[in-house]
C-alpha positions as CSV (number, residue, x, y, z in Angstrom):
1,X,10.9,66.5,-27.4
2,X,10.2,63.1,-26.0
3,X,6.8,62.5,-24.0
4,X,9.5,61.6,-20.8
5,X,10.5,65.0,-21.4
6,X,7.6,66.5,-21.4
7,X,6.5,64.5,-18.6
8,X,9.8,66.3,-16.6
9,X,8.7,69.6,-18.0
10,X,5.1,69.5,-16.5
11,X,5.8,68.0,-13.0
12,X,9.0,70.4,-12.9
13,X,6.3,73.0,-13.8
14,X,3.7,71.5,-10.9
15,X,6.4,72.2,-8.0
16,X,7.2,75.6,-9.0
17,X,2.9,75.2,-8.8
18,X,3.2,74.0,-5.1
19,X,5.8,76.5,-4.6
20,X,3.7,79.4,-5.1
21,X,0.7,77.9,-3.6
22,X,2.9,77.4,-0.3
23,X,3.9,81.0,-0.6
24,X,0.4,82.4,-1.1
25,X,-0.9,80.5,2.1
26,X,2.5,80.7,4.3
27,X,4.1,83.9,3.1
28,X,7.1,83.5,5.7
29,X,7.9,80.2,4.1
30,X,11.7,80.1,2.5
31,X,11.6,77.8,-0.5
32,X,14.8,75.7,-1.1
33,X,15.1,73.3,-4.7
34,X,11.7,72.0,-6.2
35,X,12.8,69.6,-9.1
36,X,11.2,66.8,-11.0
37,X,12.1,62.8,-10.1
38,X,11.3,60.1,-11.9
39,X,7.6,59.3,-10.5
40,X,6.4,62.9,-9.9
41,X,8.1,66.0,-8.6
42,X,9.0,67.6,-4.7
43,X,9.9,70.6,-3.1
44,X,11.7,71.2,-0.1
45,X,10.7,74.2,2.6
46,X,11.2,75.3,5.7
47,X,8.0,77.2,6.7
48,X,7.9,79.2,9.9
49,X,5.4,76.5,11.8
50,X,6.0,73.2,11.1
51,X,3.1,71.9,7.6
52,X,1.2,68.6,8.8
53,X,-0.2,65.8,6.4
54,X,-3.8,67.8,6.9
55,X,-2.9,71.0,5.6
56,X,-1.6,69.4,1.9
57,X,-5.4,69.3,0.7
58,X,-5.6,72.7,1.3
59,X,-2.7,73.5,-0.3
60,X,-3.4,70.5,-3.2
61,X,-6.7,73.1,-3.5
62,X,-5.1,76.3,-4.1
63,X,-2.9,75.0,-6.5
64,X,-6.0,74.2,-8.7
65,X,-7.1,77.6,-8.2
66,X,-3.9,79.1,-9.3
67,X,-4.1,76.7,-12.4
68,X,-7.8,78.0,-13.5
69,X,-6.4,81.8,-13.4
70,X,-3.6,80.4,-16.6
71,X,-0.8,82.7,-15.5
72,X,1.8,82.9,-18.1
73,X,4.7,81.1,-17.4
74,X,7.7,83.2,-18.4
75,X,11.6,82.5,-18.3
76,X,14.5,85.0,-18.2
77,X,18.3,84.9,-17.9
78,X,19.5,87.8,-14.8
79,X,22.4,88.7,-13.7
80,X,23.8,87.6,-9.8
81,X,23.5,90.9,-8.8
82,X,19.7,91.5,-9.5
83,X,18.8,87.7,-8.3
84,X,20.7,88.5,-5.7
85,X,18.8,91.5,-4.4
86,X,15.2,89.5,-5.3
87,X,16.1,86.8,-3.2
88,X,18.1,89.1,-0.4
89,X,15.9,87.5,2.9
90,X,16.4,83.7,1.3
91,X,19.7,82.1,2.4
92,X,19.2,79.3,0.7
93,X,18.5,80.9,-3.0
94,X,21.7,83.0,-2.1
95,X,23.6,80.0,-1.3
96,X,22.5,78.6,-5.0
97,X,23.3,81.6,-6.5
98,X,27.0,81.3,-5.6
99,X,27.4,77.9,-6.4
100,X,25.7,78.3,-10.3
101,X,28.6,78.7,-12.8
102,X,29.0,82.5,-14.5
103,X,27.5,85.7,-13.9
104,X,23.8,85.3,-14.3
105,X,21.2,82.6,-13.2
106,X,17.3,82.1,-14.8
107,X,14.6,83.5,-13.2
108,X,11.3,81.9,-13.5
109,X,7.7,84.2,-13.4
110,X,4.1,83.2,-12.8
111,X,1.6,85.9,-11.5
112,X,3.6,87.4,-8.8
113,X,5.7,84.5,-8.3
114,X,8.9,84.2,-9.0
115,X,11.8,81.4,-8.4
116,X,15.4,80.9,-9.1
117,X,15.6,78.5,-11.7
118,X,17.5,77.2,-15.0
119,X,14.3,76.2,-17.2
120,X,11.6,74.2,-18.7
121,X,8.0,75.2,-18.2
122,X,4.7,74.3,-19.5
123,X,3.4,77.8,-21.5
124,X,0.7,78.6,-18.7
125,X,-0.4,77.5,-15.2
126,X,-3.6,76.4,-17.1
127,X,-1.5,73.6,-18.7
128,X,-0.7,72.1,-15.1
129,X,-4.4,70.2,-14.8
130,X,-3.9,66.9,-13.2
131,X,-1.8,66.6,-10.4
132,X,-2.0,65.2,-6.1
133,X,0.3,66.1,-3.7
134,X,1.1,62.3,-2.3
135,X,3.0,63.3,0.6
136,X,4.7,65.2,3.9
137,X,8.5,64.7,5.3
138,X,11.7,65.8,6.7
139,X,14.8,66.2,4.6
140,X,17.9,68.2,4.8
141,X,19.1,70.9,2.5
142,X,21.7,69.4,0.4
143,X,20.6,66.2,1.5
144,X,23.4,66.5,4.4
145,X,22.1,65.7,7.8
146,X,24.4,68.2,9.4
147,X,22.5,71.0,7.5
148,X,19.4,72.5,8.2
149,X,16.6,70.6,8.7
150,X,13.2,71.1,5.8
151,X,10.0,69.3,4.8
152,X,9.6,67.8,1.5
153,X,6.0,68.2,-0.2
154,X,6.2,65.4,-2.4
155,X,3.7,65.1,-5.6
156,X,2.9,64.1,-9.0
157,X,1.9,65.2,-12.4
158,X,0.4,63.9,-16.1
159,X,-0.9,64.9,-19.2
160,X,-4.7,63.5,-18.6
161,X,-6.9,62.4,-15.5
162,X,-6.6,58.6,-16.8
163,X,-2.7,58.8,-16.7
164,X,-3.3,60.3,-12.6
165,X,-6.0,57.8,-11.6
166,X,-3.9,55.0,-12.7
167,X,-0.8,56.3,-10.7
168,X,-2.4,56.8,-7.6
169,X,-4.7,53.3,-7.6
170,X,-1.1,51.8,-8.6
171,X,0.1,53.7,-4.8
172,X,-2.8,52.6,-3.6
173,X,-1.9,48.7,-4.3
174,X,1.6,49.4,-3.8
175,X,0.2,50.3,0.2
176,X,-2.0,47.7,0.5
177,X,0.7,45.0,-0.4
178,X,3.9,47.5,1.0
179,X,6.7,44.4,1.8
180,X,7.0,45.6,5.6
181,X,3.2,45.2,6.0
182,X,2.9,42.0,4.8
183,X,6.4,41.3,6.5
184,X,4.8,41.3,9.5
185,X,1.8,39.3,8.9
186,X,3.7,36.4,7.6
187,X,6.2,36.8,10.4
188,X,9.1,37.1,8.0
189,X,11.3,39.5,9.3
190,X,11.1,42.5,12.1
191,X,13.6,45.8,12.7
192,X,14.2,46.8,16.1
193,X,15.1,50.2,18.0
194,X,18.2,48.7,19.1
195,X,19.7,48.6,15.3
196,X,17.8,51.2,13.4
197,X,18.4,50.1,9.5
198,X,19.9,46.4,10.8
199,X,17.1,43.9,9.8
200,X,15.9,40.9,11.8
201,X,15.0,37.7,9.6
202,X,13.0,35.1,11.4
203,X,12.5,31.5,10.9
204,X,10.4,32.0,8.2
205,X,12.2,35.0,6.2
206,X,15.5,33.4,6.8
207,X,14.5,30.4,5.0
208,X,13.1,32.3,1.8
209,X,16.8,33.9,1.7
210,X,18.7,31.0,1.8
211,X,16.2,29.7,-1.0
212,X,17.4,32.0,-3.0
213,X,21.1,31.5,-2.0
214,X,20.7,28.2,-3.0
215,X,19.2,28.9,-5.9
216,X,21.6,30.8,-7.5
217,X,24.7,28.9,-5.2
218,X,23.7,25.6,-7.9
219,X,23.5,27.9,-10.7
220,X,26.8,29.5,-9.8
221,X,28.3,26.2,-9.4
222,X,27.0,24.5,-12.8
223,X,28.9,27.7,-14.7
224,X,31.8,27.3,-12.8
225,X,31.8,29.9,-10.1
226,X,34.0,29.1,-6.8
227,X,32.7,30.3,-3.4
228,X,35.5,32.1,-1.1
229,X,34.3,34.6,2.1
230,X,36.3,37.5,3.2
231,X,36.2,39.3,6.2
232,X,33.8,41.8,7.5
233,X,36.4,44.3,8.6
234,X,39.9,45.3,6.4
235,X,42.5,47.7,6.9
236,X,41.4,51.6,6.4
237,X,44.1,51.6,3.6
238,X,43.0,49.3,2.0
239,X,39.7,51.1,1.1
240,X,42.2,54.2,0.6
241,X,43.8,51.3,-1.9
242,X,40.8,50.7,-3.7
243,X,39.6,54.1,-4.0
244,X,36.1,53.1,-2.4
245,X,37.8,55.2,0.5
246,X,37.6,58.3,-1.4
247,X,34.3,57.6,-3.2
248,X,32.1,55.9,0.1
249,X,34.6,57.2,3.2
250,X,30.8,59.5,4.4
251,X,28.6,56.0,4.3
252,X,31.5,53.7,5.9
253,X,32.0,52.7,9.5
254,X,35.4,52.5,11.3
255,X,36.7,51.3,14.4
256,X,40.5,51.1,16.1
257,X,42.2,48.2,17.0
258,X,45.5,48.1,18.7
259,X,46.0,51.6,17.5
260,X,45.5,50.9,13.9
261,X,42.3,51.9,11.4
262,X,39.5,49.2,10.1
263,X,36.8,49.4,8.4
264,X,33.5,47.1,8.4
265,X,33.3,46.5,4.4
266,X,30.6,48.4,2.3
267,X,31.8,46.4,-0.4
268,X,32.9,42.9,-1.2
269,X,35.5,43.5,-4.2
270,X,38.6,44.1,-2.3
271,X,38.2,40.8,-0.4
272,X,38.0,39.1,-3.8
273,X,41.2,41.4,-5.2
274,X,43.3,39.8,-2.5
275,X,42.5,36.5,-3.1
276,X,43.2,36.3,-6.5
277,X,46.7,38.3,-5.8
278,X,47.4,35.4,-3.1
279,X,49.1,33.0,-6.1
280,X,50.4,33.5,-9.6
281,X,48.0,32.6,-11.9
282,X,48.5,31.1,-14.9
283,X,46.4,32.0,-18.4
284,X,45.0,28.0,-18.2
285,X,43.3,29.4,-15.0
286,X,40.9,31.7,-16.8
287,X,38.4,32.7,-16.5
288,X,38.4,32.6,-12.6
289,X,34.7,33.3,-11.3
290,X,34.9,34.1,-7.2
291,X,31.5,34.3,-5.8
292,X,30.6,35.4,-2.8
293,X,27.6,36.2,-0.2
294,X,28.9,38.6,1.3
295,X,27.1,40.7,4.2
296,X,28.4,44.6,3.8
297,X,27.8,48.1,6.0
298,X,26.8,51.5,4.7
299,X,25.8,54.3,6.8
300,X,22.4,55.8,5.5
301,X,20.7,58.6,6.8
302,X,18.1,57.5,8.7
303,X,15.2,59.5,7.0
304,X,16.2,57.3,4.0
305,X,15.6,54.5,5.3
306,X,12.6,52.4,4.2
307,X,12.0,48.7,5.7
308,X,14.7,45.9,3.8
309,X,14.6,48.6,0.5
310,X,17.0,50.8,1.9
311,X,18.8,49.5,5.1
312,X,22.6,49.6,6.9
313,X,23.5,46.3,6.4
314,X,23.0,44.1,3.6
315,X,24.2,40.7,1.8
316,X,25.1,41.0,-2.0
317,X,25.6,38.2,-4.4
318,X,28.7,39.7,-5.7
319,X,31.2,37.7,-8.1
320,X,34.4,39.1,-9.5
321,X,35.6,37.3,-13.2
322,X,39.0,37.8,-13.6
323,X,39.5,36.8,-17.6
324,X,41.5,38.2,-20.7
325,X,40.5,40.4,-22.5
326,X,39.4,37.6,-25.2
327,X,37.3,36.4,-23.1
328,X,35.4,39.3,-21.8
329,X,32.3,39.2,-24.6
330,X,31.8,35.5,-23.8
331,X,31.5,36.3,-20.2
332,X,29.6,39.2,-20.2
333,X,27.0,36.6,-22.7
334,X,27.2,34.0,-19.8
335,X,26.3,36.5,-17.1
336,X,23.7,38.0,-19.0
337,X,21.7,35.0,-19.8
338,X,22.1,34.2,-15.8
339,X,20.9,37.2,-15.2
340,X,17.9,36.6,-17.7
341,X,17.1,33.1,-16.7
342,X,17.2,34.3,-13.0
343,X,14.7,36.9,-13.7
344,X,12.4,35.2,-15.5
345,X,11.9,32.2,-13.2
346,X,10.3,35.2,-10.7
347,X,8.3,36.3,-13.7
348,X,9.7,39.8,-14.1
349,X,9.7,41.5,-16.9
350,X,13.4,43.0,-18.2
351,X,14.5,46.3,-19.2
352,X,18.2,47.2,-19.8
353,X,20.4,50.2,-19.6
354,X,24.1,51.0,-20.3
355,X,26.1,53.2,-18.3
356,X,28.7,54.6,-19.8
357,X,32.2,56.9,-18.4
358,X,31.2,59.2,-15.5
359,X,32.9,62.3,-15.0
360,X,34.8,61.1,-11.9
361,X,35.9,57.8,-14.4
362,X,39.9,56.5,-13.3
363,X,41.6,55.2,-16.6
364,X,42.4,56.4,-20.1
365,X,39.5,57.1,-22.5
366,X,40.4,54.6,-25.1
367,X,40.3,51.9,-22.0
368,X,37.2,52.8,-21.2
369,X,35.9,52.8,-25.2
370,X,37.4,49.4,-25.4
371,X,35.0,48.2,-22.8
372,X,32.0,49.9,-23.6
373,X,32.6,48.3,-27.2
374,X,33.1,45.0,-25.6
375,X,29.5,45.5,-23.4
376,X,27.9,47.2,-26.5
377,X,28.4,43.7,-28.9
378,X,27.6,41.2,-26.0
379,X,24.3,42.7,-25.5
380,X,23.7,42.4,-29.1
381,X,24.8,39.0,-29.6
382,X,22.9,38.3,-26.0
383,X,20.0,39.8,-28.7
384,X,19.4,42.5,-25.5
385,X,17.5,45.4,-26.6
386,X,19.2,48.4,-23.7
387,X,19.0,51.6,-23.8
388,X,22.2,53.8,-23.6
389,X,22.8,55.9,-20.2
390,X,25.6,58.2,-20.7
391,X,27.7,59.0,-17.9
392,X,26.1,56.5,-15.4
393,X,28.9,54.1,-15.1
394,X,30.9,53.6,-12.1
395,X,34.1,55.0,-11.5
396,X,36.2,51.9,-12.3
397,X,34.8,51.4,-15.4
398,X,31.3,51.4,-17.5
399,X,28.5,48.8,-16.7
400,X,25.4,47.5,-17.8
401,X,22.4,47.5,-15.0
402,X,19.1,45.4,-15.5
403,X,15.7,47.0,-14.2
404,X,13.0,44.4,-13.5
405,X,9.4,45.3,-13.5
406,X,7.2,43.7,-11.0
407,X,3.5,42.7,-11.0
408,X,2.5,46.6,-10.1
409,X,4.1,47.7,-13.4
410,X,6.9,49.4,-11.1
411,X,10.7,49.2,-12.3
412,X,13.7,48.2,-10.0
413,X,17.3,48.3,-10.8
414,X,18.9,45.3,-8.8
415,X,21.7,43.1,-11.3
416,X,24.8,45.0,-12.9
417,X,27.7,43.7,-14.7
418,X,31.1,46.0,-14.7
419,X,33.8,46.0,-16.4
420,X,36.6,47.0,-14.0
421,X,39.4,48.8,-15.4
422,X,41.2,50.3,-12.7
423,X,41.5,47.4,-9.8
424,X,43.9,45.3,-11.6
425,X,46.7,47.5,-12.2
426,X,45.9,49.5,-8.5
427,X,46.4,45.8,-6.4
428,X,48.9,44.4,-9.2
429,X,47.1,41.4,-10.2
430,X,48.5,39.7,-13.0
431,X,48.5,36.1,-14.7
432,X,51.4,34.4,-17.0
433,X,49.6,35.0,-20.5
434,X,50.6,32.5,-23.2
435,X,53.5,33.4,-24.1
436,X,54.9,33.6,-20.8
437,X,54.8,37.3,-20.1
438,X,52.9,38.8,-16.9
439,X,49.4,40.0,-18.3
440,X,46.8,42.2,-16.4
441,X,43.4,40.6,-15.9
442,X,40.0,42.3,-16.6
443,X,37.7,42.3,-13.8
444,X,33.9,41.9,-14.2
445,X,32.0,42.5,-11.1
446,X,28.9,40.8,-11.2
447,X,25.4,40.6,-9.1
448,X,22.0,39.5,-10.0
449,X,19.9,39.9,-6.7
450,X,22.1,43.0,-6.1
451,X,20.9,43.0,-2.6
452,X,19.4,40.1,-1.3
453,X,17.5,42.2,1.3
454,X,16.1,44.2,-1.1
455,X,15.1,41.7,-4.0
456,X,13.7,39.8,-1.1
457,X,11.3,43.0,-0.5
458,X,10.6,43.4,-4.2
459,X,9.6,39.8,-4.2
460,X,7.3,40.0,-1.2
461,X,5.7,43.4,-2.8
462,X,5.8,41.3,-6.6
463,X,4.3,38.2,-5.3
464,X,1.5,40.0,-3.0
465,X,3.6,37.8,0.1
466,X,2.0,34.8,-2.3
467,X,5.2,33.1,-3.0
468,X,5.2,30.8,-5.2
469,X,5.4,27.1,-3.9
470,X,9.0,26.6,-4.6
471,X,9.6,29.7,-2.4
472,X,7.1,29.3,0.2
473,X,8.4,28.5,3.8
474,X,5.2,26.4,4.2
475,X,4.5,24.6,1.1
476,X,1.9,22.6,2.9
477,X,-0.1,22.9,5.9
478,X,-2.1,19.8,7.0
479,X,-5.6,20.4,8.2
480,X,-7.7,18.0,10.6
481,X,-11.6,18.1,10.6
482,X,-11.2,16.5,14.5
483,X,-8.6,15.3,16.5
484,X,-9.4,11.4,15.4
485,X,-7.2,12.4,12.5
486,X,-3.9,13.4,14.0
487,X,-2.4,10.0,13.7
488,X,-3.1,9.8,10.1
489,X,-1.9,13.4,10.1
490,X,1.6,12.8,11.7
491,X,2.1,9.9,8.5
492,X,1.4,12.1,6.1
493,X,3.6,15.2,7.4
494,X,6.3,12.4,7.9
495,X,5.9,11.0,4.3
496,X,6.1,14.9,2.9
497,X,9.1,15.6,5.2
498,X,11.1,12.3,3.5
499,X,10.6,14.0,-0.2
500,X,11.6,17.2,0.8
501,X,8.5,19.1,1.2
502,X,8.0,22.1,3.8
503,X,4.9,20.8,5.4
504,X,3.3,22.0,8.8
505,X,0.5,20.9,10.8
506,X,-2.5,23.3,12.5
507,X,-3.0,21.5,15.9
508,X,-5.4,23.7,17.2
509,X,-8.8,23.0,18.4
510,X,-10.3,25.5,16.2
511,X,-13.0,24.2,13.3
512,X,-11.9,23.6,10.1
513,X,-13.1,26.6,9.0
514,X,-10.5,28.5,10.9
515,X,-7.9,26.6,10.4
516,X,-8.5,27.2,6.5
517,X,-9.1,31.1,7.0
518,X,-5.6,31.1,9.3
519,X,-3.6,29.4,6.8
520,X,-5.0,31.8,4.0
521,X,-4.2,35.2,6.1
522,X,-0.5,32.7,6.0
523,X,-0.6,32.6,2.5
524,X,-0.1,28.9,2.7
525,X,-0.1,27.5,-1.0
526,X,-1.5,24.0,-0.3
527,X,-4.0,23.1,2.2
528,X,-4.1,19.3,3.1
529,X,-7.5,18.2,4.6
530,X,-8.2,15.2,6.5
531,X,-11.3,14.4,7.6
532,X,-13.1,10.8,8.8
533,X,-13.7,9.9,5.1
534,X,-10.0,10.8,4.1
535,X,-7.9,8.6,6.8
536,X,-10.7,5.8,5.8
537,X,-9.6,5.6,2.4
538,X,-6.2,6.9,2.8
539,X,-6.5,9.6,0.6
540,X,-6.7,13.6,1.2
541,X,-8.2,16.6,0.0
542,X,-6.2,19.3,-1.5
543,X,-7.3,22.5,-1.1
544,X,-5.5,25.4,-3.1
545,X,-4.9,29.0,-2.1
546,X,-7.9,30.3,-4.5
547,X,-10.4,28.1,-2.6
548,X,-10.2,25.4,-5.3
549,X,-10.4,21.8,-4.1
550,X,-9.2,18.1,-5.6
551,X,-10.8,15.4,-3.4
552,X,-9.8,11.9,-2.8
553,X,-6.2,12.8,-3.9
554,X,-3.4,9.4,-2.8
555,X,-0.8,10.8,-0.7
556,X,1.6,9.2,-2.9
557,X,-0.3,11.3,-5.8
558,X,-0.2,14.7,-4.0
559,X,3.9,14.3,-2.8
560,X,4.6,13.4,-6.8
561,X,2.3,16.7,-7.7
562,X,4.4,18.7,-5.0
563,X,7.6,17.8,-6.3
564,X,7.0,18.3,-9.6
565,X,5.3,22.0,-8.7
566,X,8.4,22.6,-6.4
567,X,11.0,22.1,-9.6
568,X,9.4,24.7,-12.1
């Protein structure tokens, strides 16, 4: 069994720990579904009075008491019937009873707890050592809003104290430099009760975004990407066309319009789909790369929602390659060093996993195989260690997803490349292949950012909101000593401004000193100061983020040192 395994095994174990502890303390408690996630583990209740955040230490304490008396953990297949009777005054175990496949369900012991469940324990409570309950909130049973209303206890689990003290002083940085605090303090961006989920950018956010934009825009353009926009709002058949109608219709908004269904886009391909299908297309055409920044809607819950990470309305980097089939492994190579180069330029580190023919999957099984070989050999021409995810693809066909791992040691899954075998032949798209015969293109849906929102957050929390000086809205903030040096100021903000620097100018009264402790709480890279001795020799003083200075710098000197810093 691998250590992740094991690692499931215990924190599953720790919430059937929590489970009993709640039970013990808050007998009239009804327990729901306590599993393990990828960070820890949760269970979701609904206790007779509401639990507040105060009351987890007590229960965080009883669970170490009910770990020192080592019950025996033991496991037993019963039939319906029986579990039925055991869990007569808990509608929700009923509920799970009906919906689990066959005549009898596992029952899990400890002491003289008991809990509905399929499996996988540690041998004894004594094995469940180090552990912290992390959190209080609201959920829903089944996760569907119009069902009953619970609180989650959320926690986590290891093997050894070390393993637990790292994870919670990793939380405790994650806090400290959480992307909506910091958000704020730079003045980047803002939400609003009058669009719950629907982020505002400001001046200063805005810019970073179109930064990136651009970024990637000259990329794009260099490897022979097109930019096209579609519309915010298509036809409700459309989506029923594409099958996202049948697959996203519960996180999709619709409107009527002279009597007729629309809905606001939660994805960009269709757009893209009817572009292509505009013209015949001839094989001398591909591949065709349509890129597009397009802004989509999806209805969240709004207990899910958590600053720009998880929002309603969002702008995706999305490209659609419509190629042979030929050219599919060279494509797939071309987006994946994008993707790489991309990455690495915000000094993430990569991991990468393939996702391979879901359960719901449209299209034939040797289709699909074909693709999944064609991914399979680019990553290893790409020389792309991944790891195979079976079953994780998305409907249309399989895909390969890249996690990046920040600063903080966290992971994030943001770029994807999938190979679509299902649109073409559903919106009829075809090209005249060599031979003069109408072919069907394959369709590679591309994004790097994924969410431009999102990476924007990641960034924020990955950077510590200390861009770096490429990406910083104020590259340079010019600092006076007295006001006998704003002339000299103005010339060197206008000489910054010519070579394309984002400079700024503190024209406050405050001393120097507090102009330099403002512009750090900014996170301003460079510092310009100008003091009596500076505009007499026309030079300045550089002073750097981390308190470091370089007197009598030219002004010619520092624009040439900018530039070069603001190309890497």
């Amino acid at each position: 069994m691998s250590a992740e395994k094991n690692l499931s095994v215990l924190r599953h174990s720790a919430a059937h720990l929590v489970a009993q502890a709640v039970l013990e303390m808050y007998p009239e408690t009804l327990l729901t579904i306590g599993p393990a996630t990828q960070d820890g583990f949760f269970y979701d209740i609904l206790p007779q009075v509401s639990l507040k955040e105060e009351d987890l230490e007590k229960i965080e304490q009883r669970m170490h008491e009910l770990a020192d008396k080592n019950f025996p953990i033991t496991h037993e297949e019963i039939s319906k019937d029986i579990a039925r009777k055991i869990f007569n005054d808990n509608r929700f175990k009923l509920q799970l009873i009906d919906e689990i496949p066959g005549e009898t369900v596992g029952l899990s012991r400890q002491g003289d707890f008991y809990d509905l469940c399929r499996g996988g324990h540690v041998d004894r409570t004594g094995d469940i050592r180090h552990f912290k309950l992390l959190g209080l909130s609201g959920s829903y049973w089944k996760a569907d809003k119009n069902n009953q209303a619970l609180q989650r206890i959320t926690g986590t689990a290891f093997f050894t104290q070390e393993d637990l003290d790292t994870y919670v002083k990793q939380k405790e940085e994650a806090a400290l430099y959480d992307h909506r605090r910091i958000g704020k303090q730079l003045n980047l961006f803002s939400f609003h009760e009058e669009g719950p989920g629907f982020p505002f950018f400001h001046p200063k956010g805005k810019l970073i975004i179109n930064l990136l934009i651009d970024y990637l825009r000259q990329r794009q353009t260099e490897l022979g990407y097109k930019e096209i926009a579609t519309p915010i709002m298509l036809s409700d058949e459309l989506w029923k066309r594409s099958g996202h109608y049948a697959h996203y219709k519960d996180n999709m908004y619709f409107c009527t319009i002279d009597e007729r269904e629309y809905a606001i886009k939660p994805m960009n391909c269709p757009g893209s789909f009817l572009i292509f299908g505009e013209r015949p297309h001839s094989y001398r055409e591909l591949p065709l790369k349509l890129a597009e920044f397009g802004t989509v809607h999806r209805h969240e819950l709004s207990g899910v929602l958590h600053g720009l990470m998880r929002v309603r309305a969002f702008t995706q980097d999305d490209t659609h390659i419509f190629c042979t089939f030929e050219q599919l492994e060279e494509q797939i190579i071309e987006v994946i060093n994008l993707t790489h180069e991309v990455y690495t330029r915000f000094g993430f580190k990569i991991n990468v996993g393939l996702s391979t023919r879901p359960a719901n999957a449209m299209g034939s099984e040797t289709a699909w195989d074909q693709a999944i070989d064609a991914l399979k050999k680019s990553l290893v021409a790409a020389g792309i260690a991944y790891v195979l995810q079976p079953n994780e693809g998305a409907f249309y066909g399989p895909k390969i997803e890249f996690k990046i791992q920040d600063s903080m040691g966290r992971e994030w899954q943001c770029g994807t490349i999938q190979v679509d075998l299902f649109q073409s032949e559903n919106f009829d798209l075809t090209y005249v292949s060599s031979a003069g015969t109408k072919e069907r293109p394959v369709i590679i849906h591309r994004a790097i950012y994924g969410s431009l929102e999102r990476f924007f957050a990641i960034l924020i929390e990955h950077f510590k909101g200390q861009f770096p000086f490429w990406l910083s809205p104020v590259q340079i903030r010019i600092l006076t000593i007295t006001d006998d040096q704003k002339e000299y100021a103005l010339q060197c903000i206008a000489a910054c401004q010519e070579a394309g620097l984002r400079v700024d100018f503190d024209r406050t009264s405050d001393p120097i000193s507090g102009k330099i402790k403002t512009a750090q709480i900014e996170k301003i890279p460079w510092m310009v100061v100008i003091g009596k001795k500076e505009m007499q020799h026309g030079t300045v003083t550089l002073r750097y983020a981390d308190g470091t200075q370089e007197p009598n710098i030219s002004l010619a000197d520092l624009i040439s040192k900018a530039k070069r810093l603001a190309a890497q």
